[in-house]
C-alpha positions as CSV (number, residue, x, y, z in Angstrom):
1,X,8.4,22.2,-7.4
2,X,6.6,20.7,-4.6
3,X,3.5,19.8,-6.9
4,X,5.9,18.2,-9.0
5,X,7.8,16.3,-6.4
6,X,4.1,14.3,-4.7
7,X,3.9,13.4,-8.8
8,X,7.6,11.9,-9.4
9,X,7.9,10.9,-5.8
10,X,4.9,10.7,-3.8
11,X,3.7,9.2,-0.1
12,X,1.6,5.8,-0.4
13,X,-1.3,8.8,1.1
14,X,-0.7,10.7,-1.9
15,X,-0.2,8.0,-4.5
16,X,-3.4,6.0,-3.5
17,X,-5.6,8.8,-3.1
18,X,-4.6,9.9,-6.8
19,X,-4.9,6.3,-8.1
20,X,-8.5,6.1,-6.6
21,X,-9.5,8.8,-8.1
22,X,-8.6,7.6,-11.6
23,X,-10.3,4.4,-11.2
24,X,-13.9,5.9,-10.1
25,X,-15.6,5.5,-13.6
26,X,-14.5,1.9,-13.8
27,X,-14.9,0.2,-10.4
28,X,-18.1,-0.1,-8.4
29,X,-18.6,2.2,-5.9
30,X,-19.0,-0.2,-3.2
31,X,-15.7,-1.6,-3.9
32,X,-13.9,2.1,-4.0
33,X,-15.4,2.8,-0.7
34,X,-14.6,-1.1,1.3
35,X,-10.8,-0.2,-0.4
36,X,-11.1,3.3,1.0
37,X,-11.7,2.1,4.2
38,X,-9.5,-0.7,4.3
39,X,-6.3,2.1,3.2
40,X,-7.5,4.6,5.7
41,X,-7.0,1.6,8.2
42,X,-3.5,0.5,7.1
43,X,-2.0,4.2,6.0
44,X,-2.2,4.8,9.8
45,X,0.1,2.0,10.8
46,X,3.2,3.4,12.9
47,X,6.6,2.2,11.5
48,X,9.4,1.9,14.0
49,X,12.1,2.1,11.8
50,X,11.9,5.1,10.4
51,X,9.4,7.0,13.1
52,X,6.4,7.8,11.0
53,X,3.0,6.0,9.3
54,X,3.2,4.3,6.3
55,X,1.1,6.3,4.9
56,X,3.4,9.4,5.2
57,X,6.0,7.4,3.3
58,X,7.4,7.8,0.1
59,X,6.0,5.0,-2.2
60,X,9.9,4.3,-3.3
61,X,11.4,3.8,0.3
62,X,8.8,1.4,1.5
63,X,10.8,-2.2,2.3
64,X,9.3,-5.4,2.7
65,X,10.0,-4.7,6.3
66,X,7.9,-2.1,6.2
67,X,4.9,-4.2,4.8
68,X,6.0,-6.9,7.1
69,X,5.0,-4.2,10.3
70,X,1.6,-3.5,8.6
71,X,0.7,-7.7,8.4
72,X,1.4,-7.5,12.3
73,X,-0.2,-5.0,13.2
74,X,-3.1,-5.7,11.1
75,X,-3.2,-9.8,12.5
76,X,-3.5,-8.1,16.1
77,X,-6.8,-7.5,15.6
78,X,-8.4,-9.1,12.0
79,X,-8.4,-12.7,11.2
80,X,-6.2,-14.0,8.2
81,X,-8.4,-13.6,5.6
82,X,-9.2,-9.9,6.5
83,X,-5.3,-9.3,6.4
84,X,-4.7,-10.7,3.4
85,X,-7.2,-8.6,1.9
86,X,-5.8,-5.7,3.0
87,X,-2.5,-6.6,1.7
88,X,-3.8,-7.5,-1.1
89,X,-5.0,-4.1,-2.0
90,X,-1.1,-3.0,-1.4
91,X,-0.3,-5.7,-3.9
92,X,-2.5,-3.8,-6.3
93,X,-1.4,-0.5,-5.4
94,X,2.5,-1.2,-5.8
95,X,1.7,-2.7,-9.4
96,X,0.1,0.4,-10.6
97,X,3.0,2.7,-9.3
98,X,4.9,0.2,-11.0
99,X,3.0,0.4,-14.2
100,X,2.6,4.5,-14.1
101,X,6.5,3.9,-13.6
102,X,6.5,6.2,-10.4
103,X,9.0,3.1,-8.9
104,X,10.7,1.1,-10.4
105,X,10.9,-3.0,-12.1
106,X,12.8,-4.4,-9.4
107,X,11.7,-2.6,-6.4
108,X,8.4,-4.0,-7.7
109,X,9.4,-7.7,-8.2
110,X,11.0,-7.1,-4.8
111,X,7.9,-6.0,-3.2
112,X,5.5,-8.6,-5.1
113,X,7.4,-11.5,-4.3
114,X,7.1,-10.2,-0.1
115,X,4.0,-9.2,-0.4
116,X,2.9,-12.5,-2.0
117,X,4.9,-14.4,0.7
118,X,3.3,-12.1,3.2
119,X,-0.1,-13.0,1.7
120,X,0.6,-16.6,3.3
121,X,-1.5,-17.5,6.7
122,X,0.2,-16.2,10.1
123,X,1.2,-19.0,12.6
């Protein structure tokens, strides 16, 4: 049961770590590992609101909000550019899932429109 639970509804840890895998053959290597370090930096990202990392999160229950805590917390400490790289790679991420239908068409569209307004510079 609990195998088939981190496959129907897994953590943004779980779900990334199994779409990286997949993608080995087919992306340089120097791109999997900048990603790779980039997630590692971002799946450790406390979220107030529900008293736990993003990264322990269940893809499906991550808001907007949510994402909104990671651009913060990553702009305390990396330029604009860097942070919208690193969301970027969330972007990516969330469309897979989408794709691989582990959440669904309109949680997507909700979290690609936010993420793409998050994408805009910080003031």
């Amino acid at each position: 049961k609990l195998r088939v639970d981190k496959r129907v509804n897994p953590t943004l840890v779980e779900y990334y770590e199994r779409w990286n895998e997949r993608r080995k053959d087919s992306i340089k290597g120097s791109t999997i590992h900048c990603q790779a370090t980039e997630f590692e930096v971002m799946r450790k990202i406390y979220i107030p609101s529900v008293n736990m990392e993003i990264g322990k999160m269940k893809l499906a229950e991550i808001t907007a909000d949510d994402l909104r805590v990671v651009q913060s917390e990553l702009a305390k400490s990396r330029k604009i550019r860097s942070v919208n790289q690193y969301m970027q790679l969330l972007k990516t991420v969330f469309s897979n899932a989408k794709k691989e239908r582990i959440i669904g068409q309109t949680s997507v569209k909700y979290m690609t429109i936010h993420i793409f307004i998050l994408l805009i510079p910080l003031i």
